[in-house]
ChimeraX commands (.cxc) that place a marker at each C-alpha (Angstrom):
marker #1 position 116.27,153.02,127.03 radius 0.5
marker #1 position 113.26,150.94,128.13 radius 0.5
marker #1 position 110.98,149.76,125.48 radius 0.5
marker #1 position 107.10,150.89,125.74 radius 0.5
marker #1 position 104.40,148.20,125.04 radius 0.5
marker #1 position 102.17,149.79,122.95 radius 0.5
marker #1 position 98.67,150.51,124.80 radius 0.5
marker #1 position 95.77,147.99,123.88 radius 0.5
marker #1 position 92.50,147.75,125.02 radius 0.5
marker #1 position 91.04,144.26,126.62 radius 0.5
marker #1 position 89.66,141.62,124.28 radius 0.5
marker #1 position 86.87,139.38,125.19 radius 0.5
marker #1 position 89.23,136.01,125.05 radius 0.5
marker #1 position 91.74,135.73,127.38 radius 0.5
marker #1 position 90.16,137.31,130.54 radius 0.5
marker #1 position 90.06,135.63,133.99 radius 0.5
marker #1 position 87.41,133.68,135.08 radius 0.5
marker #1 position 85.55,136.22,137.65 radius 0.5
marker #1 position 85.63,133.38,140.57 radius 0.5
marker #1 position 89.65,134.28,139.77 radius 0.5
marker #1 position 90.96,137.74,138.95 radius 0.5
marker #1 position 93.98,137.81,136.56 radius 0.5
marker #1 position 97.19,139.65,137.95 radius 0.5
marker #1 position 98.82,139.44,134.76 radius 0.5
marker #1 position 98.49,142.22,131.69 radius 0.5
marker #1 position 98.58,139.33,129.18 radius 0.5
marker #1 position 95.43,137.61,130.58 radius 0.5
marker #1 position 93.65,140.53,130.60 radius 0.5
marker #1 position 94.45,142.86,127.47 radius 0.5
marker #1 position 94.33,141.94,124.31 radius 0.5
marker #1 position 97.78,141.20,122.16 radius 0.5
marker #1 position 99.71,141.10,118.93 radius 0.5
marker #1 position 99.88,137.45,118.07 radius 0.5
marker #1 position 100.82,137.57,114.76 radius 0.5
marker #1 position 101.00,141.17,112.69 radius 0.5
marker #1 position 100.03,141.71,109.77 radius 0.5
marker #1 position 102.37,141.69,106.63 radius 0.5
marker #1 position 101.54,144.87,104.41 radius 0.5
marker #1 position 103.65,147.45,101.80 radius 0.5
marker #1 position 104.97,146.56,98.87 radius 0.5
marker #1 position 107.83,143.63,98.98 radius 0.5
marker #1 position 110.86,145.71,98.67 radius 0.5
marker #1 position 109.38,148.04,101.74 radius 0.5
marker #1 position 109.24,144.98,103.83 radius 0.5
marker #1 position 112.53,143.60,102.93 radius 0.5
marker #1 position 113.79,146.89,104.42 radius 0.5
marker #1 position 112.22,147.12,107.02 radius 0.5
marker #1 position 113.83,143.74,108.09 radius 0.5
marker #1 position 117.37,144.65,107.17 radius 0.5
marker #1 position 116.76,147.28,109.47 radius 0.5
marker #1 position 115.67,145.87,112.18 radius 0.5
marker #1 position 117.86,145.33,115.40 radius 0.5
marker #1 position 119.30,142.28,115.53 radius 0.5
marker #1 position 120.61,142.25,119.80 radius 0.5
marker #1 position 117.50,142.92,122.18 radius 0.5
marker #1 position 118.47,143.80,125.98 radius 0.5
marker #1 position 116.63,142.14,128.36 radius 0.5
marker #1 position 117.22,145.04,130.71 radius 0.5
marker #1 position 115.43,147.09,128.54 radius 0.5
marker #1 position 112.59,145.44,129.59 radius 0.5
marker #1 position 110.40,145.89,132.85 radius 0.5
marker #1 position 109.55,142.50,134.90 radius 0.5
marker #1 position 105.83,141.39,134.93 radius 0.5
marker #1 position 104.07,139.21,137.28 radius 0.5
marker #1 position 105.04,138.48,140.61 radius 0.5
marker #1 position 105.38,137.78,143.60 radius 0.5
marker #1 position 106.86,134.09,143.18 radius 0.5
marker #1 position 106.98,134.00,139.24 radius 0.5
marker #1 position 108.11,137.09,137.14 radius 0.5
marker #1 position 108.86,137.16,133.55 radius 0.5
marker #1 position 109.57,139.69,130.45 radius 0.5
marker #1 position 108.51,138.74,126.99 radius 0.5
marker #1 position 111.25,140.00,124.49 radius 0.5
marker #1 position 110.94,138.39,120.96 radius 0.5
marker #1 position 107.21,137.97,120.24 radius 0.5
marker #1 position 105.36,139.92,117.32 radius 0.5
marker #1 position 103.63,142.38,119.62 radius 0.5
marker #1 position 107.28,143.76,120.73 radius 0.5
marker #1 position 109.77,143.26,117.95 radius 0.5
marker #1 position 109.50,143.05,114.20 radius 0.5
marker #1 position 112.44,140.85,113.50 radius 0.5
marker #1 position 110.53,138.02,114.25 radius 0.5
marker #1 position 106.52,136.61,112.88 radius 0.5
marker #1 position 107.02,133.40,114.06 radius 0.5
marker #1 position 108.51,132.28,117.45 radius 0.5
marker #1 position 108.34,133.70,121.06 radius 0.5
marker #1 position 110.81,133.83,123.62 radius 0.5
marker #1 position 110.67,135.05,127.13 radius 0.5
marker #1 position 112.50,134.91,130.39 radius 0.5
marker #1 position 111.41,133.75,133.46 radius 0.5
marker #1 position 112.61,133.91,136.90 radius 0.5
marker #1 position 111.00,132.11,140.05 radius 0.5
marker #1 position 111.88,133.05,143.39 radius 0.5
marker #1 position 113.49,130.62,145.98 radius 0.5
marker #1 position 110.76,128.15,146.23 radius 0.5
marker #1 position 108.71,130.11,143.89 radius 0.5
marker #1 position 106.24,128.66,141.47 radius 0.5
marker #1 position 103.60,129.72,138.20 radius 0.5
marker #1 position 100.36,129.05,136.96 radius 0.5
marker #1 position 99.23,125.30,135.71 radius 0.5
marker #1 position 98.56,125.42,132.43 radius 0.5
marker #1 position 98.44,124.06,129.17 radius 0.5
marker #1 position 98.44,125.42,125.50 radius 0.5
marker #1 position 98.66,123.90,122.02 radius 0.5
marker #1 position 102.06,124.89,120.89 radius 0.5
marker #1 position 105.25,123.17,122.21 radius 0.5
marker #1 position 108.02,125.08,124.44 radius 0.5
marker #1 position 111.75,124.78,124.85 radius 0.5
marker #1 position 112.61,125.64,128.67 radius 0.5
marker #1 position 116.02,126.30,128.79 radius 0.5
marker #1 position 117.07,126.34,132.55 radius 0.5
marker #1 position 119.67,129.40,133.23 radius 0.5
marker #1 position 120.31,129.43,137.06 radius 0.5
marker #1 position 118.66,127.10,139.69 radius 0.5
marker #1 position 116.73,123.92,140.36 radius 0.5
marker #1 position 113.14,122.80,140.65 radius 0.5
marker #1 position 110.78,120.32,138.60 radius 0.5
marker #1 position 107.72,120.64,136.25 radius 0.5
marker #1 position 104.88,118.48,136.16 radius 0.5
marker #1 position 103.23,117.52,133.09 radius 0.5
marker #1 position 100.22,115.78,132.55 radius 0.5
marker #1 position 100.90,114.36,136.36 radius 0.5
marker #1 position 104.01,113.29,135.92 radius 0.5
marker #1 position 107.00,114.99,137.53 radius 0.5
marker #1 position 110.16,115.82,135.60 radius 0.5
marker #1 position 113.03,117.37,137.49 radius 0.5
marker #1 position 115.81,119.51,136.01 radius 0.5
marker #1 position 118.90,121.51,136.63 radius 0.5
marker #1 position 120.86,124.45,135.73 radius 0.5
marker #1 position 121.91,123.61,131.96 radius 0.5
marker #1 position 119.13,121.49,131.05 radius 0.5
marker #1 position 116.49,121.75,128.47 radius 0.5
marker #1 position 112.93,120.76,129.04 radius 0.5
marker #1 position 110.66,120.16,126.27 radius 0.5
marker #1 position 106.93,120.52,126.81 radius 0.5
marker #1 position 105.13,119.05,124.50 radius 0.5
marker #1 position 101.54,120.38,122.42 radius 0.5
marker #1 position 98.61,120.32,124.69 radius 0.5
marker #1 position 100.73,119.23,127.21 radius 0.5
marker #1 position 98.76,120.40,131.22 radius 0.5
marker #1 position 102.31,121.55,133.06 radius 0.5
marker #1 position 103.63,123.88,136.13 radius 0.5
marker #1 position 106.99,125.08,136.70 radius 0.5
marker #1 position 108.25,124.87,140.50 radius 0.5
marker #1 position 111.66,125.82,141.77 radius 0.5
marker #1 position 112.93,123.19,144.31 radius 0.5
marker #1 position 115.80,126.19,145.71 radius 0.5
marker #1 position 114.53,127.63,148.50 radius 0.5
marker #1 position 117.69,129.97,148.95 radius 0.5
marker #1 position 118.38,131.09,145.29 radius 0.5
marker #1 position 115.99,131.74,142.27 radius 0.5
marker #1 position 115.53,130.20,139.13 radius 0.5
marker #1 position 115.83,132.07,136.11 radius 0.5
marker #1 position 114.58,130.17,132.50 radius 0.5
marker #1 position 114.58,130.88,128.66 radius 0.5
marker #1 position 111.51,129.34,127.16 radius 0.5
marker #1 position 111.39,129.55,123.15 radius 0.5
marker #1 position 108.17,128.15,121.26 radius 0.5
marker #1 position 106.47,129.10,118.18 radius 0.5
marker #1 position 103.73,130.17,119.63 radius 0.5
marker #1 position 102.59,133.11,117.29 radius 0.5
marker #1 position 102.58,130.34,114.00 radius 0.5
marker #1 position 99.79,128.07,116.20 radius 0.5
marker #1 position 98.01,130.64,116.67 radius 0.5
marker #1 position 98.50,132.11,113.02 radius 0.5
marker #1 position 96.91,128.63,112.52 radius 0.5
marker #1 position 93.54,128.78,115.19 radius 0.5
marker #1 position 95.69,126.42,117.31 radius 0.5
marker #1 position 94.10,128.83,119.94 radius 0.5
marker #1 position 93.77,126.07,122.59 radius 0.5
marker #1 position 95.30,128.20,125.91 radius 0.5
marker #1 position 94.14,127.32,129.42 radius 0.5
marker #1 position 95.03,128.26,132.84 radius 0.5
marker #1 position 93.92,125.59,135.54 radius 0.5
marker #1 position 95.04,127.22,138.52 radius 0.5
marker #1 position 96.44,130.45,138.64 radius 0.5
marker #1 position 100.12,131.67,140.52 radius 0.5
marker #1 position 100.21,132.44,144.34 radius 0.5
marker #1 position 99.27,135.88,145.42 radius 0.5
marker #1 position 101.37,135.49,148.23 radius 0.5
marker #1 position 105.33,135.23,148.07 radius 0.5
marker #1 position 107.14,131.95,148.85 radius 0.5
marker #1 position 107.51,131.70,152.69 radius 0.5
marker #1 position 110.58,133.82,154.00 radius 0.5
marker #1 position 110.50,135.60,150.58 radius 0.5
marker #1 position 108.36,138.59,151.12 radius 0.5
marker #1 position 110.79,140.98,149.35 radius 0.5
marker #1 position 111.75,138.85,146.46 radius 0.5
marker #1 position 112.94,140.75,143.70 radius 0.5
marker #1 position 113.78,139.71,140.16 radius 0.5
marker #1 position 117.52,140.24,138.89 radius 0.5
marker #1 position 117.65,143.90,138.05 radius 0.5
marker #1 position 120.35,143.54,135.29 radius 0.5
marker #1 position 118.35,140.80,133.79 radius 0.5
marker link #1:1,2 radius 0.2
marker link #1:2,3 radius 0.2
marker link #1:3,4 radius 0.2
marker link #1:4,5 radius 0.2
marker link #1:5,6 radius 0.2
marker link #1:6,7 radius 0.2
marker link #1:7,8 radius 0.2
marker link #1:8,9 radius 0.2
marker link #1:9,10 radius 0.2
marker link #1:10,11 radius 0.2
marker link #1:11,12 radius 0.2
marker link #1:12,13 radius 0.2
marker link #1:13,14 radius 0.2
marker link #1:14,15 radius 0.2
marker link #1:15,16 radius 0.2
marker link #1:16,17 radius 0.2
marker link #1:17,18 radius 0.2
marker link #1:18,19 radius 0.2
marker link #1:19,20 radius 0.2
marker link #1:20,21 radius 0.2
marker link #1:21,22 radius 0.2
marker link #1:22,23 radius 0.2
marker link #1:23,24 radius 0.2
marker link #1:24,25 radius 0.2
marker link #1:25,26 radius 0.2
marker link #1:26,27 radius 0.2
marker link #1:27,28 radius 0.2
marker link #1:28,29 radius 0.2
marker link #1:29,30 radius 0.2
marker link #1:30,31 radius 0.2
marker link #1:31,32 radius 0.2
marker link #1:32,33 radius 0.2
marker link #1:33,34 radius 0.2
marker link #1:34,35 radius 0.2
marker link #1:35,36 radius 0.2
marker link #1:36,37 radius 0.2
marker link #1:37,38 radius 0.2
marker link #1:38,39 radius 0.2
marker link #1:39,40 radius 0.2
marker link #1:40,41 radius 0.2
marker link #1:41,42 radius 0.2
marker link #1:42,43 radius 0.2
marker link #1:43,44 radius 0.2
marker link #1:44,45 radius 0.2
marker link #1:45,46 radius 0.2
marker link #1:46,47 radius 0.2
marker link #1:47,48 radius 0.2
marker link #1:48,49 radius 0.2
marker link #1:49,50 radius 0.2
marker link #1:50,51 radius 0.2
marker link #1:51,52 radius 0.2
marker link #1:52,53 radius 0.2
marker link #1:53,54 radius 0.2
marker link #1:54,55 radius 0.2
marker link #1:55,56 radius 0.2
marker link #1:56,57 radius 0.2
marker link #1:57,58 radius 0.2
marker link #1:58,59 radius 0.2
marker link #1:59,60 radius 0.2
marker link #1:60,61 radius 0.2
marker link #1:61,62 radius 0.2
marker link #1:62,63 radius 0.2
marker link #1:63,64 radius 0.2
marker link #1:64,65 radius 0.2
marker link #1:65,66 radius 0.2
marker link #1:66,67 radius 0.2
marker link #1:67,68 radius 0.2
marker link #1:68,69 radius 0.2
marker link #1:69,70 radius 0.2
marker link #1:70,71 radius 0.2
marker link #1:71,72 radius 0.2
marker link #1:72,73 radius 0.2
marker link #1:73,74 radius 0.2
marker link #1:74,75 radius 0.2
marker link #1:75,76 radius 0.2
marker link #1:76,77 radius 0.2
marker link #1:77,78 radius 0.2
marker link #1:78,79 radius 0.2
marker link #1:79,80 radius 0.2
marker link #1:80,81 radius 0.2
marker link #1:81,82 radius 0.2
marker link #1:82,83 radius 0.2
marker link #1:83,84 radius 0.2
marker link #1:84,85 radius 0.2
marker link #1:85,86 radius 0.2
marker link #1:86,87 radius 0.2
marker link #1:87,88 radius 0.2
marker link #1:88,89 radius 0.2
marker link #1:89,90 radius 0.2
marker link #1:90,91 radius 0.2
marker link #1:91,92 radius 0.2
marker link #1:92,93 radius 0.2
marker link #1:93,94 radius 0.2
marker link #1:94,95 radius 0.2
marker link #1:95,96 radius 0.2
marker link #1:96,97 radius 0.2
marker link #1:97,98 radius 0.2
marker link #1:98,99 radius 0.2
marker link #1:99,100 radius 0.2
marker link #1:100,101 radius 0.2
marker link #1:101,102 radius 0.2
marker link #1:102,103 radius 0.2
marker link #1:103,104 radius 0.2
marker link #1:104,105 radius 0.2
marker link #1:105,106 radius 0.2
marker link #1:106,107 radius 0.2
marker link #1:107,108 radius 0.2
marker link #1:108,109 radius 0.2
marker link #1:109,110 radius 0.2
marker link #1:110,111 radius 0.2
marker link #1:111,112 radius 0.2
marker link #1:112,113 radius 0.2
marker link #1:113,114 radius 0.2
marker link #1:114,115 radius 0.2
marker link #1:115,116 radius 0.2
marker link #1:116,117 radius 0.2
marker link #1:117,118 radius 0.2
marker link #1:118,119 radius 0.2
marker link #1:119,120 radius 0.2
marker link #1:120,121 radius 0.2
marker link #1:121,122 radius 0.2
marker link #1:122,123 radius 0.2
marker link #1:123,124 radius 0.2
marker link #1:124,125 radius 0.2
marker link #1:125,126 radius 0.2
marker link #1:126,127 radius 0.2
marker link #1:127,128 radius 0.2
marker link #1:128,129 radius 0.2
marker link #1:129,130 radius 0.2
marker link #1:130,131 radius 0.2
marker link #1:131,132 radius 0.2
marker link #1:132,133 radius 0.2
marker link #1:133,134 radius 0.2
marker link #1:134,135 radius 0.2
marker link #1:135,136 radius 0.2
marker link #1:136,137 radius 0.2
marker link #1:137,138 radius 0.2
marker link #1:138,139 radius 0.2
marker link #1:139,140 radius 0.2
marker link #1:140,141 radius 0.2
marker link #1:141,142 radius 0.2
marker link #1:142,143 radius 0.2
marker link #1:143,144 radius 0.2
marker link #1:144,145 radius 0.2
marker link #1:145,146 radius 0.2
marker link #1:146,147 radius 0.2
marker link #1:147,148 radius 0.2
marker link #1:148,149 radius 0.2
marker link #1:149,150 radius 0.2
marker link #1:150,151 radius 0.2
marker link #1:151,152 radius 0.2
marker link #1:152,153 radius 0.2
marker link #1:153,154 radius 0.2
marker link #1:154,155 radius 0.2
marker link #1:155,156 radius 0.2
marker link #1:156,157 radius 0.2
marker link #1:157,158 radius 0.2
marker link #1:158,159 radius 0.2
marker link #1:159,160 radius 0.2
marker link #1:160,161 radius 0.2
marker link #1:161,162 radius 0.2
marker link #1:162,163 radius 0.2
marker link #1:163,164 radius 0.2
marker link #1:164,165 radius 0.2
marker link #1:165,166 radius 0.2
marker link #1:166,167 radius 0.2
marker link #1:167,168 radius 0.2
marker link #1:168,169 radius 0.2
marker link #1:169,170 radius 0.2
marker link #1:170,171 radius 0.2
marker link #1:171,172 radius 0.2
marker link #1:172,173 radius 0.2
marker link #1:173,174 radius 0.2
marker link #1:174,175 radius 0.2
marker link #1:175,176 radius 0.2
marker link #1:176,177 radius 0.2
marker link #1:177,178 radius 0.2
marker link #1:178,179 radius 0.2
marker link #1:179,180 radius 0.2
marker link #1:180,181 radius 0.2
marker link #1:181,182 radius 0.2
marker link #1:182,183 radius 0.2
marker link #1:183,184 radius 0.2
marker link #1:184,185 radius 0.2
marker link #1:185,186 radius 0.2
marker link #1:186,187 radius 0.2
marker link #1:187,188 radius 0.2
marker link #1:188,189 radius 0.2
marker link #1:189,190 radius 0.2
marker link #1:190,191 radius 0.2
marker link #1:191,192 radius 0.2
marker link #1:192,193 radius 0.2
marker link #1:193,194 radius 0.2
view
């Protein structure tokens, strides 16, 4: 069973700067970043006994594209388990990279498959299958995948949805991902059973 994103209209924030379209649904509709808490106590304590505890990732449909896909599974806008922290999968294709861009809260980047680098604040960082990368608050950063025969596939965990609960808004893109796939990688697709 694949899990429907509820339909939401665009928000003013967010949006692409005209000289550069957004590809993405999250830059361009607006989003649960925090929901809000109402009922009486014993209702909500229910509700969270009885909420799933597993979440497939298959379940999911892959976003983005066409060298950086990802699927956002715990966040507030998707799940009600969790108010407070956001985690999402990413996969790059061989050679593949995202967006630069920087945002207030911290991140956990926990590499699942593959090699490549990051570069924060100019500095270049390289990591492996296994490792964890920590990007730090405000920190400017891009993601690249150094394989050019196999993908990269990442776990990134932050508590993103508490910043913002906060007006820790602070969320820029400097350059947007490629339009174009990674050379030799026209028909890249993402792991189906991820």
């Amino acid at each position: 069973m694949a899990i429907e994103e509820p339909e939401i209209k665009a928000a003013d924030h967010g949006q692409a700067t005209p000289a550069e379209p957004a590809e993405w649904e999250r830059w361009t509709k607006k989003r649960v970043f925090v929901r809000a808490l109402e009922g009486t106590y014993g209702q909500l304590k229910d509700e969270l006994f009885n909420q799933p505890r597993v979440y497939h990732t298959k379940d999911w449909k892959w976003k983005g594209g066409p060298q950086n896909f990802g699927k956002k599974i715990i966040n507030p806008q998707a799940v009600k388990v969790a108010q407070s922290i956001e985690c999402h999968i990413d996969v790059y294709a061989p050679g593949g990279y995202g967006q630069k861009h920087g945002h207030m809260n911290s991140a956990v980047f926990y590499v699942l498959k593959g090699k490549g680098h990051d570069v924060h604040d100019t500095k270049r960082h390289d990591w492996d299958a296994g490792d964890a990368l920590i990007v730090e608050n405000g920190c400017v950063h891009q993601h690249f995948s150094d394989d050019k025969d196999d993908e990269c596939i990442v776990l990134i965990m932050k508590a993103k949805p508490l910043f913002l609960f906060m007006h820790m808004i602070f969320q820029k893109v400097v350059s947007y991902p490629p339009k174009e796939p990674s050379p030799g990688q026209e028909n890249y697709a993402p792991p189906p059973e991820l």
